[in-house]
DOLOTOR-513142 format. One record per residue: residue in three letters; x, y, z of N, C-alpha, C in turn. Coordinates in steps of 0.1 Angstrom, whole numbers, padded with zeros to 4 digits, always signed. Layout:
BEGIN
alaXYZXYZXYZ;...
***
This chain:
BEGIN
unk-0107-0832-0226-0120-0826-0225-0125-0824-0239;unk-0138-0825-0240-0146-0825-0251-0145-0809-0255;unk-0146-0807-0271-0148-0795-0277-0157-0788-0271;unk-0172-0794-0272-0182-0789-0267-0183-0785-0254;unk-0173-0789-0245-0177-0789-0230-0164-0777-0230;unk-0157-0773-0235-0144-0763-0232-0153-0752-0237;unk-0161-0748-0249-0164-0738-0257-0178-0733-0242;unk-0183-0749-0242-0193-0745-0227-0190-0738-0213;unk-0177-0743-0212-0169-0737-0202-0164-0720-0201;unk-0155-0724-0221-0154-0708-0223-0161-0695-0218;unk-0177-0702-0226-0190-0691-0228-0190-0685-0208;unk-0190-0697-0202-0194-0695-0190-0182-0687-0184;unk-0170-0688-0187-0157-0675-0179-0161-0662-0188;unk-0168-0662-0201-0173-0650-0207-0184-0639-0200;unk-0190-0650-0195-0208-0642-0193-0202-0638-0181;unk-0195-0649-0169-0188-0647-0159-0185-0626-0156;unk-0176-0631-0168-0165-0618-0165-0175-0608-0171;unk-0185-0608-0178-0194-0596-0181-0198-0591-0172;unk-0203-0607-0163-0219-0598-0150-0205-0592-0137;unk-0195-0600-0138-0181-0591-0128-0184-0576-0132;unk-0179-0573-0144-0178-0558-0149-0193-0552-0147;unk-0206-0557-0149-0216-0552-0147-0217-0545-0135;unk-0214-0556-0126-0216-0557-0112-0208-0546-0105;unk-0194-0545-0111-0186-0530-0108-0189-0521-0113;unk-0197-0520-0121-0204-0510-0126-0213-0500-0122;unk-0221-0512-0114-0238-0511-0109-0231-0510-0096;unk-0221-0512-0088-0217-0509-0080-0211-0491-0075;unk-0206-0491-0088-0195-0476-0091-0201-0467-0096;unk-0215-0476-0097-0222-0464-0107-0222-0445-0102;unk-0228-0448-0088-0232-0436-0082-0221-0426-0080;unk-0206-0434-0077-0192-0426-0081-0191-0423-0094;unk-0195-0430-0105-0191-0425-0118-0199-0413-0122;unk-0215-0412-0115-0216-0406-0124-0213-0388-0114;unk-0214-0391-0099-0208-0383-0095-0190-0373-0098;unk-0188-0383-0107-0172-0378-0114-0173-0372-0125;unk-0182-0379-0131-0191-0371-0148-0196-0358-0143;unk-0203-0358-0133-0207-0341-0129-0202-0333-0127;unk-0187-0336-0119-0181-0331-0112-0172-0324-0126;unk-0168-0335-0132-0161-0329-0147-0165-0321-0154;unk-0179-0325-0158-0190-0315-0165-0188-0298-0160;unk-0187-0301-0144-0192-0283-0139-0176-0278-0139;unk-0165-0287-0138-0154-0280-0142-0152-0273-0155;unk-0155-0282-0163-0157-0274-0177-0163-0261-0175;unk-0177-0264-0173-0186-0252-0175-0174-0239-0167;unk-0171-0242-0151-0166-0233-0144-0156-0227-0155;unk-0150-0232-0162-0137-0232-0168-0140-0220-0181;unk-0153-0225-0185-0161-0219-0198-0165-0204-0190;unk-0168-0206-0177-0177-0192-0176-0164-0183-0170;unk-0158-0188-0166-0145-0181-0162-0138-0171-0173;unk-0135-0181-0185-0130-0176-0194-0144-0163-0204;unk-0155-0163-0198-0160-0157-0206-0159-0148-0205;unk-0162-0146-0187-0163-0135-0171-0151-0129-0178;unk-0141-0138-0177-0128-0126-0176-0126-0117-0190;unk-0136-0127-0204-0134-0115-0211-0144-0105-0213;unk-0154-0107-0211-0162-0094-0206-0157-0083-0202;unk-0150-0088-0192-0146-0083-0176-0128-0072-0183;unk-0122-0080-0194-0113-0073-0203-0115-0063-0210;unk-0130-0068-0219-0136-0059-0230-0143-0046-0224;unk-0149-0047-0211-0152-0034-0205-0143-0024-0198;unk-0131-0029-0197-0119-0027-0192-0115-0018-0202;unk-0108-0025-0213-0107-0017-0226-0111-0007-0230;unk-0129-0007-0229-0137+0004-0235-0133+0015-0228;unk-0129+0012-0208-0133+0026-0206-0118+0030-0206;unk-0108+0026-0209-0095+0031-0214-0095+0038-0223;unk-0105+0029-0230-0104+0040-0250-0109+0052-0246;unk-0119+0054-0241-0122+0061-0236-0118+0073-0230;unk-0105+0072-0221-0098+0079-0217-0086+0083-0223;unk-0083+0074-0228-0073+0078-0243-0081+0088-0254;unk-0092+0086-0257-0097+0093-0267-0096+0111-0260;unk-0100+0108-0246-0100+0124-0240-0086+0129-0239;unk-0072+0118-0232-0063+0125-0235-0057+0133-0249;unk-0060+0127-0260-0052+0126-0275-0061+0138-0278;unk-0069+0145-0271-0083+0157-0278-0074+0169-0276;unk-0071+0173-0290-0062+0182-0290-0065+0193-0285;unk-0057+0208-0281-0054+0219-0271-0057+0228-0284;unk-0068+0238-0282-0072+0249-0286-0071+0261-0282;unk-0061+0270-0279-0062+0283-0272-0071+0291-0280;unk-0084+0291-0273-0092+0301-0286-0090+0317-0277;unk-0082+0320-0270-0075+0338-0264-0068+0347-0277;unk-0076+0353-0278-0069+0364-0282-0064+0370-0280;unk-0053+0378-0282-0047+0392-0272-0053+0401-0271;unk-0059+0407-0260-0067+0419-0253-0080+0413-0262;unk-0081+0403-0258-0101+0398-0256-0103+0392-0245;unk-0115+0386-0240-0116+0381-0231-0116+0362-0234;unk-0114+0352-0224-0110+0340-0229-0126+0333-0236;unk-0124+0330-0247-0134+0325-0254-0137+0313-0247;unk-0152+0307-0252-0159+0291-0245-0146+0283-0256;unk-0143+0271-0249-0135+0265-0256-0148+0256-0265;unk-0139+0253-0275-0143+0247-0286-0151+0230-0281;unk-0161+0227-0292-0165+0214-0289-0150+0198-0288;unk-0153+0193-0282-0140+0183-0282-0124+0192-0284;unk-0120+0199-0278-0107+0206-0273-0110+0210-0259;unk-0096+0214-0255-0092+0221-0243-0086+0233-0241;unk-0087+0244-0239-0077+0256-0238-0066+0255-0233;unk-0063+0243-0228-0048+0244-0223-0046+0229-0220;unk-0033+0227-0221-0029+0209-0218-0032+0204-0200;unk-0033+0214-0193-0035+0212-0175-0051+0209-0176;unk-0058+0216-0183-0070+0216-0187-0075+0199-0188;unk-0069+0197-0201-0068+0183-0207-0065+0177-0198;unk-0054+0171-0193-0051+0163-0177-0060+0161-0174;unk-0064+0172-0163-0074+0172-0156-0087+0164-0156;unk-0088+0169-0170-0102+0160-0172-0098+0147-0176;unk-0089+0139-0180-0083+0126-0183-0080+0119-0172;unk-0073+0127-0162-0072+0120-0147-0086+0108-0141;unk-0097+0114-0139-0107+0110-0135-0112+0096-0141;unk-0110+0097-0154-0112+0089-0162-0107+0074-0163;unk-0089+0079-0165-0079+0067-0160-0085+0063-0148;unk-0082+0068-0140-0083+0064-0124-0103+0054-0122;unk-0112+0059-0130-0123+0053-0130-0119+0035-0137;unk-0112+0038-0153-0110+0026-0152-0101+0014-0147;unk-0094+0017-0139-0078+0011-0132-0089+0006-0116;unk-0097+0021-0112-0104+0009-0100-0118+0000-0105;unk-0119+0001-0114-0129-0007-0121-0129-0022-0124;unk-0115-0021-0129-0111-0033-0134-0093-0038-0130;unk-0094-0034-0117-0083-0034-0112-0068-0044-0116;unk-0071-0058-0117-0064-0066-0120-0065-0069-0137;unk-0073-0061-0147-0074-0065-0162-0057-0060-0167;unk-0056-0062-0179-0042-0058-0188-0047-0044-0189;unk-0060-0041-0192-0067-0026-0196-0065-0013-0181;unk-0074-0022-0171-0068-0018-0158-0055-0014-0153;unk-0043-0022-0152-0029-0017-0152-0026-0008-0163;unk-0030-0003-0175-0024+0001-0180-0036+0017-0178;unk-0047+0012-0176-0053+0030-0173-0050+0034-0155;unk-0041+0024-0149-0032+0029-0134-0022+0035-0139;unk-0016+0032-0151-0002+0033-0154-0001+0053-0164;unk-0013+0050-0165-0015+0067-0170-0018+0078-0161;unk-0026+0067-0153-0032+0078-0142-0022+0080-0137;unk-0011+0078-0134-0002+0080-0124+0010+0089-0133;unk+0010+0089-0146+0020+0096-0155+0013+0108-0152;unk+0000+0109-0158-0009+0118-0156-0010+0132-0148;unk-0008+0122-0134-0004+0128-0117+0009+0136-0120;unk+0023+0128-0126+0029+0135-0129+0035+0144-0138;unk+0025+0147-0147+0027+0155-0155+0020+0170-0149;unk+0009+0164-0142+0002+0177-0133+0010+0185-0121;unk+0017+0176-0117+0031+0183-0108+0028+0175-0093;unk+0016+0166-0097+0011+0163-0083+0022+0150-0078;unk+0033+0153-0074+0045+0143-0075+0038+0132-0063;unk+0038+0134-0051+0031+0125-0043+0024+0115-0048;unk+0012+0118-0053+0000+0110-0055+0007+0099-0068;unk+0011+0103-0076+0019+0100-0090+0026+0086-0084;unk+0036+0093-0076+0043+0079-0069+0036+0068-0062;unk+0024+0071-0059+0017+0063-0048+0008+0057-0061;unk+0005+0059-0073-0001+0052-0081+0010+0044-0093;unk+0022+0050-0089+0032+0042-0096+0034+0026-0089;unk+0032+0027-0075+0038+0020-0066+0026+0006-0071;unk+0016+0015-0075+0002+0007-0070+0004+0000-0087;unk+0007-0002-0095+0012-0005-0108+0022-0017-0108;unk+0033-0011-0098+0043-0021-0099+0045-0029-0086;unk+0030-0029-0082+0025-0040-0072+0018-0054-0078;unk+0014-0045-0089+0005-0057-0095+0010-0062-0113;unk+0018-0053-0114+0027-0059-0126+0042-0056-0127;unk+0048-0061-0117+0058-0057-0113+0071-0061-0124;unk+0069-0072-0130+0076-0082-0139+0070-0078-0151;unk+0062-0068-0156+0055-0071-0171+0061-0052-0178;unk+0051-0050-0187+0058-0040-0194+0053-0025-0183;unk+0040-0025-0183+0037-0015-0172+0043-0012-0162;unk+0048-0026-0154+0051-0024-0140+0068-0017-0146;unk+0075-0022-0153+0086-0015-0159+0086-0003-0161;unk+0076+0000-0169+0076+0013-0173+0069+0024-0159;unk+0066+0021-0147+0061+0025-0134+0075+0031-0128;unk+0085+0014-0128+0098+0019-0121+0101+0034-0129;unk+0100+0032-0145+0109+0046-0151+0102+0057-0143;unk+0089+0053-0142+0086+0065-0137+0090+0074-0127;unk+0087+0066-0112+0095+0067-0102+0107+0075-0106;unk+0119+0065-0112+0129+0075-0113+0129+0088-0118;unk+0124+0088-0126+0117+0106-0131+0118+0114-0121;unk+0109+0111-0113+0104+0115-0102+0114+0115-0091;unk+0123+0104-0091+0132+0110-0081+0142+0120-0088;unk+0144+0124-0095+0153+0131-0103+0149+0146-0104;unk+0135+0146-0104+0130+0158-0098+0131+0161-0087;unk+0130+0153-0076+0135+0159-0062+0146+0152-0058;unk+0154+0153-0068+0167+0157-0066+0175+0142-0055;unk+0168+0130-0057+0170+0118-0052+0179+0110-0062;unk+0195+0117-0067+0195+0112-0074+0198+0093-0077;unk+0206+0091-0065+0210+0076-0061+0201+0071-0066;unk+0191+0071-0060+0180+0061-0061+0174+0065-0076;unk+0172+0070-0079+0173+0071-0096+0182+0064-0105;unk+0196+0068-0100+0204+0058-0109+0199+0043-0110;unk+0200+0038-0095+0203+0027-0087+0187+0020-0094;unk+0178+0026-0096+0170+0017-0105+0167+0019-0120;unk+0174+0029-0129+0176+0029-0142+0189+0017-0147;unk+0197+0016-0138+0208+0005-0136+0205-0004-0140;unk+0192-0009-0131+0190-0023-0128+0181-0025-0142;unk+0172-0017-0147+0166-0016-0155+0170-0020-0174;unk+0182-0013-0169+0195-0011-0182+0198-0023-0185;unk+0202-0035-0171+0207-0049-0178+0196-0054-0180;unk+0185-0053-0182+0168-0065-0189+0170-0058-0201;unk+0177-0068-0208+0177-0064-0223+0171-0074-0231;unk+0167-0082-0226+0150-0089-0233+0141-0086-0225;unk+0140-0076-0216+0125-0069-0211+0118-0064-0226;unk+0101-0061-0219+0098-0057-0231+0100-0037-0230;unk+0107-0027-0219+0112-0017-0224+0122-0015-0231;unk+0125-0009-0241+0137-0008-0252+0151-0003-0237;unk+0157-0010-0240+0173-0005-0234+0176+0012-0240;unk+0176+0015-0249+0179+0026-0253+0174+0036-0247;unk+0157+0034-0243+0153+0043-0237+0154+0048-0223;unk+0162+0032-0216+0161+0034-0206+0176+0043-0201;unk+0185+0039-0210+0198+0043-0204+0200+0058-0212;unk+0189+0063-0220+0189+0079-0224+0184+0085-0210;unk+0179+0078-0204+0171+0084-0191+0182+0084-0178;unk+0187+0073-0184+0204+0071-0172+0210+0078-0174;unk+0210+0086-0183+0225+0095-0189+0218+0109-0186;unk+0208+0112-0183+0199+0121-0181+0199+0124-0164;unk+0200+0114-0161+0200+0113-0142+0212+0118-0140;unk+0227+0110-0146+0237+0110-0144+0246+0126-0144;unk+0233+0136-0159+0240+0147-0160+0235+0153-0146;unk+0221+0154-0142+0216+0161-0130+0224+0153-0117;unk+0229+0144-0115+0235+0144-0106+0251+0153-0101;unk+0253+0155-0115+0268+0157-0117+0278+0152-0118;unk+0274+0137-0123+0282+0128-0128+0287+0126-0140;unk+0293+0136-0142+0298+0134-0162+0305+0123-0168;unk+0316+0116-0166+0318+0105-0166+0308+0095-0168;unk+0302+0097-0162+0293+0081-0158+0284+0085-0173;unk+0276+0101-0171+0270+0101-0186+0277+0098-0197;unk+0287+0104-0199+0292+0103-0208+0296+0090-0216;unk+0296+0078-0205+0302+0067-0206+0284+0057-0212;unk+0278+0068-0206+0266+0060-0213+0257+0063-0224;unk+0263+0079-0228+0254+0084-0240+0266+0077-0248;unk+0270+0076-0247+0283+0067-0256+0278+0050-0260;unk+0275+0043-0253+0267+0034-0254+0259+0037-0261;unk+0245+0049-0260+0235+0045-0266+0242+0044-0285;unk+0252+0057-0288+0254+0055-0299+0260+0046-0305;unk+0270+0040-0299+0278+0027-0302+0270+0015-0302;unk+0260+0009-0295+0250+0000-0295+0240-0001-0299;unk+0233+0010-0300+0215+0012-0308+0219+0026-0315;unk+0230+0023-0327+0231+0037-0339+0221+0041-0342;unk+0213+0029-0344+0196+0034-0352+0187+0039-0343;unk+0189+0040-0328+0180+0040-0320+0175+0060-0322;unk+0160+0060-0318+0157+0072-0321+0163+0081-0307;unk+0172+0078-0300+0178+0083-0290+0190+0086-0291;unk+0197+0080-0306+0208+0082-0305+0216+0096-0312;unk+0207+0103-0317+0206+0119-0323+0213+0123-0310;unk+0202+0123-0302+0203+0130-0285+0214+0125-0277;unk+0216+0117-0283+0229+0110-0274+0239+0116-0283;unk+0246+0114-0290+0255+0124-0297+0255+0137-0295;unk+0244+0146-0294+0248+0161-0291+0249+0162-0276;unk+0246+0152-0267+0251+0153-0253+0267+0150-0253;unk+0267+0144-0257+0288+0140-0262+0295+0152-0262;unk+0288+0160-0276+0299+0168-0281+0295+0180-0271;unk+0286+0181-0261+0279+0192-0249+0292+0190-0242;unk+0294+0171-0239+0305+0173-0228+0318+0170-0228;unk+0317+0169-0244+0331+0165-0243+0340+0184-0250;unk+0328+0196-0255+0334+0206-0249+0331+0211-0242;unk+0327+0207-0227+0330+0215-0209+0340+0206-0203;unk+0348+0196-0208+0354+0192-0201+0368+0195-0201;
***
């Protein structure tokens, strides 16, 4: 075959296979560009998502600070002896039940506001300390529960269980207090400090009437976490029980 007639041939399996690809082109076109769109609004969705949710963070946040700022407003007793009780002071409270009180509202505004944010679980996770610091043990637990429903694995939902146990230890539940400071005690790459948790074990264990068992664990905290700021308190519970025994 002649040069000229192969290169003629060539050109022609060239242009060939162009108007082929054209033609799948001009064929696919209306899928392609339906897949470009489709991509396009994933993005965007992706973009507004991430923006929504930080908005949706950042207002979360604020009204936390917010409620942080009212709990941390320090306690003024402006009473005198034999006067009558003075207006309390701008930004204080005459008494810490006072203070609560008005912080309660607050938490609990931003926790149902922003229910599923990191800001939200953690202004559930006050409101519900909150509850129990006010004595209101029911409700306390019922916002503990609601905490370690929705961060059950993370640092809140952890620090919910301690709560609970608290709480059962006040009414005198003690099993079930141990039985989840226990379990709590072996996550020792959780993000709650072990130390704190098993000062709280050794705490349950004295109100139960288990001395042994405390003993065996204020002992721990000192032998394990010497540096820990728990281990002062662990030491003078030792020498508590090791003269009543």
């Amino acid at each position: 075959m002649k040069t000229a007639e192969r290169h003629r041939l060539k050109h022609n399996e060239v242009a060939d296979t162009v108007q082929d690809v054209w033609a799948g082109v001009q064929t696919n076109r209306r899928s392609l560009v339906a897949g470009l769109a489709i991509i396009l609004v994933l993005i965007s969705s992706v973009g507004a998502w991430t923006y929504y949710r930080g908005q949706r963070n950042g207002k979360a946040s604020a009204l936390l600070g917010e409620a942080m700022i009212l709990a941390d407003t320090p306690v003024v007793d402006a009473t005198a002896p034999g006067q009558k009780p003075a207006p309390p002071q701008p930004r204080t409270f005459p008494n810490e039940r006072a203070k609560l009180e008005a912080a309660f509202p607050k938490f609990l505004a931003a926790a149902d506001a922003y229910p599923d944010t990191t800001a939200g679980i953690a202004a559930r996770y006050h409101a519900a300390a909150t509850l129990a610091a006010l004595g209101r043990q029911a409700e306390a637990r019922q916002r503990y529960a609601e905490v370690i429903d929705r961060d059950g694995r993370g640092v809140y939902g952890k620090m919910a269980k301690l709560g609970q146990a608290e709480l059962n230890v006040q009414e005198k539940q003690y099993d079930q207090a141990i039985a989840s400071l226990r379990e709590l005690s072996l996550d020792t790459k959780g993000d709650v400090p072990v130390d704190a948790v098993l000062s709280q074990l050794g705490a349950a264990y004295l109100a139960a009437g288990k001395k042994a068992e405390a003993q065996q664990t204020f002992q721990r905290i000192t032998t394990e976490f010497a540096a820990s700021p728990y281990a002062a308190d662990a030491r003078k519970q030792l020498d508590v029980l090791k003269a009543t025994s």
